[in-house]
N, C-alpha and C positions, 0 to 999 in steps of 0.2 A: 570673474567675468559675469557680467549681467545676462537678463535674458535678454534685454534685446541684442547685445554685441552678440551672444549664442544665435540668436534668430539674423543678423546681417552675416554672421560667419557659413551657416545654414545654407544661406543664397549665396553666397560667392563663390563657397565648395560644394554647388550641388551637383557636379555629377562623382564627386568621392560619395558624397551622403547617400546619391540614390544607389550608387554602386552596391555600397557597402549592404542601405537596404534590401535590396534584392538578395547578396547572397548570402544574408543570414537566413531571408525569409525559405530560399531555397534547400539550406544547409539543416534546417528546424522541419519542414517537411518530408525530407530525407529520414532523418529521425523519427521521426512521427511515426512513417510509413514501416519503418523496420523495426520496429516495437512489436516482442512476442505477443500473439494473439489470448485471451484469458478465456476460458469458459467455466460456468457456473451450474452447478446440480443442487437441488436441495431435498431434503425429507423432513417428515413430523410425525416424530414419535410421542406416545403416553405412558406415562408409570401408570398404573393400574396393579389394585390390589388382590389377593388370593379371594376365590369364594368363601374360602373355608374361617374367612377374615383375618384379624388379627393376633391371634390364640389358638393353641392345638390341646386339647384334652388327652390330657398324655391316659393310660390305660392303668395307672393305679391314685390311689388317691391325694397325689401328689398338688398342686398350686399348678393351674393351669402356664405351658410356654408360651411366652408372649414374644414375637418380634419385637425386638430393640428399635428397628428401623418404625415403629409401628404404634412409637410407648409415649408422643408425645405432640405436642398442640401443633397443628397442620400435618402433621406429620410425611404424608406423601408429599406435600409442597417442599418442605424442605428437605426430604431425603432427593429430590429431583432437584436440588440449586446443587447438592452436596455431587451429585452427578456432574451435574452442569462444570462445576470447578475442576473435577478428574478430568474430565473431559478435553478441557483448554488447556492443562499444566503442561509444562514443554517436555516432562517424561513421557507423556500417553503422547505425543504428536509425537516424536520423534516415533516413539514405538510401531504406529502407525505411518510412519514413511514420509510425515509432512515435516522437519526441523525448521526451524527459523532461517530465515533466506532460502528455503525451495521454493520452487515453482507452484506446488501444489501447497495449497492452504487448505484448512476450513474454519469454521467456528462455529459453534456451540450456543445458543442460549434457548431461554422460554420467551421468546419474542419481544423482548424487552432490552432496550439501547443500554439501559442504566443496572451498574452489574449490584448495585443495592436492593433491585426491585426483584432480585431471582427466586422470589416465592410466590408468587401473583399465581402458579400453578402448574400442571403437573407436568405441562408439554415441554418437549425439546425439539428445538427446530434447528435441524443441520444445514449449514449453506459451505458446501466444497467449491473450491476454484483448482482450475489445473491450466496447463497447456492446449489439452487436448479434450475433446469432451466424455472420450474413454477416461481420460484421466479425473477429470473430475468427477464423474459416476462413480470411480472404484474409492477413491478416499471417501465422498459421501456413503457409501453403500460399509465402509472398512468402518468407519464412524457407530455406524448402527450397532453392526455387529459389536464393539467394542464395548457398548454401551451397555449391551444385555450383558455381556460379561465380568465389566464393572461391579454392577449391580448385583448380580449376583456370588460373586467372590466376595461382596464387602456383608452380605448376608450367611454367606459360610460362614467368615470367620468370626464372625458374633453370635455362631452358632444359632442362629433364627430356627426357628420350625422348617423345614422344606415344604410344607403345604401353607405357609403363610407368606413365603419368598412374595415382594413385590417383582413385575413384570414390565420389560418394557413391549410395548405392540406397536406397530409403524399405522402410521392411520394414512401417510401417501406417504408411498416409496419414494426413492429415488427418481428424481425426475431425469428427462433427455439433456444434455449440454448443453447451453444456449451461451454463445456467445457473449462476453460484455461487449460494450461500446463504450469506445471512449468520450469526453467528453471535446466537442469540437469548439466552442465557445471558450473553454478554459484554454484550450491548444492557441486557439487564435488571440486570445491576451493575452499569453507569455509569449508568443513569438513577439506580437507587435513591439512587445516594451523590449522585447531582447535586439531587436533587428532598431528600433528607434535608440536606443546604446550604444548599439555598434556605427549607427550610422554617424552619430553624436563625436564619439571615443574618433571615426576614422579622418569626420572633417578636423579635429582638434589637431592630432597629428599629421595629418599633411598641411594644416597650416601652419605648425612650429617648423618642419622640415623646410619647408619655400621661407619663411622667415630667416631660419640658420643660413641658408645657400646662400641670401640674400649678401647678408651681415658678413659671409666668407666672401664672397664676390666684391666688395664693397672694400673688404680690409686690404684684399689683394691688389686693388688698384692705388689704395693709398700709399701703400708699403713699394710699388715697383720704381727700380732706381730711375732715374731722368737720364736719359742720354745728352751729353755734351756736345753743343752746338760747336763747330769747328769752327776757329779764327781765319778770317781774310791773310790769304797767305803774305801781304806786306808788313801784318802787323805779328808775325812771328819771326 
């Protein structure tokens, strides 16, 4: 079918067409409006190093201990990517209460889109999502806390100095929940193309239906037997 037979079919069934438009458009806002609510918390933390630097002077005449975390070019920048990835791995979320397909998310990086670029420096910038904007503050806030812990467990067991341990410090806590918003521009293009579809899809079939009836209608009167004219009663 061409577009114009589609555009003469359009005007002929336009009150299926508008019908049908309306109650997609109605059926998509319906939708729309009953879509849980998100809210958003974030913080930015800094790895930052011991004063006492990277080496401890042990007290006999031994080779100074040097942090492992601490023994190599950028050092701090990459012990914070190396974060940055515990951090996201779907073991520490779960652990944290976020699994894949919950409510509550968050994510992890040093403000950088591109997960290549994760040594540009030392920051980590947590952004939670939840339900509720309590919800969102506790996974942001469960995040941090994780993060120190991380950090320092992965310096235990490299046996590091404990006076060289890198730290993490929050430079802005956890912020209030703020609402997302959704996108109303994108809402309103997929309705239209979903509702001009359906409108499309309902004129198609109500005019194959009135075609079929037609064609039943049509064979019916072909097919129905003739009734026989009676003969003039002299000539029986």
């Amino acid at each position: 079918m061409g577009s114009w037979q589609v555009a003469v079919l359009l005007v002929r069934r336009w009150y299926v067409t508008l019908g049908a438009f309306l109650a997609t458009i109605g059926v998509s806002a319906l939708v729309y409006a009953s879509l849980p609510a998100q809210y958003q918390t974030g913080s930015v933390m800094v790895v930052t190093t011991s004063l006492t630097g990277r080496s401890e002077e042990p007290p006999s005449q031994e080779p100074d201990l040097t942090n492992p975390l601490l023994n190599f070019e950028n050092d701090v920048n990459l012990s914070t990517a190396i974060l940055i990835e515990q951090l996201n791995s779907p073991g520490v979320a779960e652990a944290l209460g976020a699994p894949a397909g919950s409510t509550t998310t968050y994510v992890v990086s040093d403000g950088n889109t591109n997960a290549e670029l994760l040594q540009s420096g030392p920051l980590l910038f947590v952004q939670g999502n939840g339900p509720t904007p309590e919800a969102a503050r506790s996974i942001t806030e469960r995040v941090d806390a994780m993060a120190a812990l991380l950090l320092e467990r992965r310096q235990r067991d490299l046996e590091a100095p404990p006076s060289t341990y890198l730290r993490t410090s929050e430079i802005v806590p956890p912020t209030a929940g703020l609402r997302l918003t959704r996108s109303p521009s994108r809402a309103v293009v997929a309705t239209g193309a979903l509702a001009a579809a359906a409108g499309l899809a309902a004129a198609l079939g109500f005019d194959r239906l009135a075609a079929a009836r037609r064609r039943s209608a049509t064979t019916r009167t072909v097919s129905a037997p003739v009734l026989a004219t009676p003969l003039p009663e002299g000539a029986r």
